[in-house]
N, C-alpha and C positions, 0 to 999 in steps of 0.2 A: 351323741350329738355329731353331725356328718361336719364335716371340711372339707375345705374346697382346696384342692390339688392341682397345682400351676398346669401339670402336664393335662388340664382338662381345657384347658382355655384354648382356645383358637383362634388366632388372626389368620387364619385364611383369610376371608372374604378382602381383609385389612391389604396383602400383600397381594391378593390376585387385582386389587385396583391398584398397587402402586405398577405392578406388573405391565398392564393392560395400558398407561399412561407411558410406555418406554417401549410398546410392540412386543413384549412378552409374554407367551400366549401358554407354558408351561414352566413350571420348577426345573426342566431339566436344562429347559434353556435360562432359566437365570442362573440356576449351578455355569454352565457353560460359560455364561456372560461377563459371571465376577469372578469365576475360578475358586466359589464357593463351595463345598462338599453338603452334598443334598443332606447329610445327618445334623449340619448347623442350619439349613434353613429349614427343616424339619422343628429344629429348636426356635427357631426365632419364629414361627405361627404358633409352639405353641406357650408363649410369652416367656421363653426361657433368654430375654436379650441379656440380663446381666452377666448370663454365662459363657458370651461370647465374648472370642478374643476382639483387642480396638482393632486386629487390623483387618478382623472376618467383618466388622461391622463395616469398618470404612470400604471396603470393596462392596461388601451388597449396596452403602451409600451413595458409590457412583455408578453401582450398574441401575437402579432405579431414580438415578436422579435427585433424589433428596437429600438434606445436608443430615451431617451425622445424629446431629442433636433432633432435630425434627423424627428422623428412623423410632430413635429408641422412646420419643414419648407417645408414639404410633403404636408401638409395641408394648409399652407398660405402664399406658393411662388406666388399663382397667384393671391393675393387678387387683384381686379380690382380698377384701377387709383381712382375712385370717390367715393371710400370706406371714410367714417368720419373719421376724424382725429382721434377724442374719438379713434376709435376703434380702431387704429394702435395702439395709445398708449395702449391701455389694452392690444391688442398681447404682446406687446415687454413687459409690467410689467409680464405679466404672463410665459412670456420664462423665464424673471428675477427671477421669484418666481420658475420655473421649477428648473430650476439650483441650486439657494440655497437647493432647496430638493435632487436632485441629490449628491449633497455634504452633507447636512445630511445622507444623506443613506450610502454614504461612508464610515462618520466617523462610522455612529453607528454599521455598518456590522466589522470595524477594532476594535471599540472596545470590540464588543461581542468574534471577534475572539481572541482578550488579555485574555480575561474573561477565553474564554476557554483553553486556553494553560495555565493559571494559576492554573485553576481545574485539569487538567490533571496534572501539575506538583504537584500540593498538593497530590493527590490521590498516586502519583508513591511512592513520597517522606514516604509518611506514611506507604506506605507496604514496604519501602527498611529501614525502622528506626533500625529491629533489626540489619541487616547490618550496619548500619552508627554508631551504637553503639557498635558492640560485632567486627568490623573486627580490626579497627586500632588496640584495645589491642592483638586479633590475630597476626597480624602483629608484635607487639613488641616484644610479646612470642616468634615467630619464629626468629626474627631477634638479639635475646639476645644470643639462641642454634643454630647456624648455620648449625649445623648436622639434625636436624630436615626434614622432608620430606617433612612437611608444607609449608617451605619457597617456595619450589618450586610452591606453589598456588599463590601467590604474581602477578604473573605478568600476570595470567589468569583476576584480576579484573580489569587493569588499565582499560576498558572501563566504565567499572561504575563509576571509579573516575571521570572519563573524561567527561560524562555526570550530575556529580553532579557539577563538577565546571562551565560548561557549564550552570546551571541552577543557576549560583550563587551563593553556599552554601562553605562556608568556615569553616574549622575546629576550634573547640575552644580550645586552646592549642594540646597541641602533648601528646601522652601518656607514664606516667613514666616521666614528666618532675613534676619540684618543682616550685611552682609557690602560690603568695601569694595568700590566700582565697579569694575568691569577690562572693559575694553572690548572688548574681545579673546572674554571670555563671557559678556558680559553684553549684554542688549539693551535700552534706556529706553524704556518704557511713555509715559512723558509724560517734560518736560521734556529738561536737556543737561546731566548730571550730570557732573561733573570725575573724572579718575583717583582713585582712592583716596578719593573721598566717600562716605559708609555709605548702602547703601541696603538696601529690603527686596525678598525674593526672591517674585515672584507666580507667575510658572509656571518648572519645572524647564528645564534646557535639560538636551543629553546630547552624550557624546563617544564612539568605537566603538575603543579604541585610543589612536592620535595623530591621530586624524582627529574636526574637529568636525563635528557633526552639528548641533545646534540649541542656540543661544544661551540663556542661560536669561534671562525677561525681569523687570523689574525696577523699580522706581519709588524716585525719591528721598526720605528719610525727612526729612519737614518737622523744625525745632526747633521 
């Protein structure tokens, strides 16, 4: 009785349209493209996908465009009845093991992009420091003289405010308030002020979270 022997199957026809959809016009340029070795795509037309490693699949997956999962049912919808069991199972572990990398790649592409909207928010944050320290007492000045012309600047910055709070950054006291020393948030302008002695607040400091950023600094209030 004859059987049917994996290496007789052909998805040619199968890979030359996924080819043809991505401007590749030969195997030697998709070997090129994924940095594929023509002996696995040799294997993968002729429905040998379980034997591919996840990471020979995922490169030919992004040199022809298609997601991982979609490749390998391209590849081993028509596996023939009398195919070994073994080897069903290895298909199906190796979609199994496809997928968990597919989700690894996820997480790691969301983590990296955390990474980066962190570095970007460090970076903005440390060129806007002289602003986060010299505006609020600005603002006090102006809002002590009313006549001032200053004041009228005020409401040019609420989008800066509104971007730092957006990024999480809370002020450390308010400026010109009285407020017991802490050392820990506070920075002395002059003098060595003791724990817990009342002083006044001259420029804001700020915290991002649980992470301090800038002390707010401070001077002891004479009797």
């Amino acid at each position: 009785m004859a059987t049917t022997d994996l290496d007789s199957i052909d998805y040619s026809p199968v890979l030359r349209s996924l080819m043809a959809q991505v401007g590749l016009t030969s195997y030697r340029s998709l070997s090129q493209t994924s940095g594929v070795p023509r002996s696995s795509i040799d294997a993968l037309r002729q429905g040998q996908v379980g034997r591919l490693r996840v990471s020979t699949l995922q490169r030919l997956s992004e040199a022809l465009g298609v997601p991982l999962e979609t490749l390998v049912a391209k590849f081993s919808s028509s596996v023939p009845p009398l195919k070994p069991a073994s080897d069903g199972v290895e298909v199906i572990s190796q979609v199994n093991a496809l997928r968990q990398e597919c989700d690894r790649l996820q997480n790691q592409l969301a983590a990296q992009a955390e990474t980066v909207r962190q570095q970007v928010q460090q970076q903005a944050i440390a060129q806007l420091e002289p602003w986060l320290v010299q505006w609020p007492t600005a603002v006090h000045a102006a809002q002590q003289k009313p006549d001032l012309t200053a004041q009228k600047l005020i409401p040019l910055v609420r989008p800066v405010e509104a971007l730092v709070q957006h990024w999480g950054l809370t002020q450390i006291d308010s400026v010109g308030a009285e407020v017991p020393f802490d050392p820990q948030h506070h920075q002395p302008r002059a003098g060595n002020p003791s724990p817990g002695q009342l002083v006044r607040v001259s420029h804001a400091g700020y915290r991002q979270g649980d992470r301090l950023l800038y002390r707010a600094k401070v001077s002891p209030i004479q009797p």
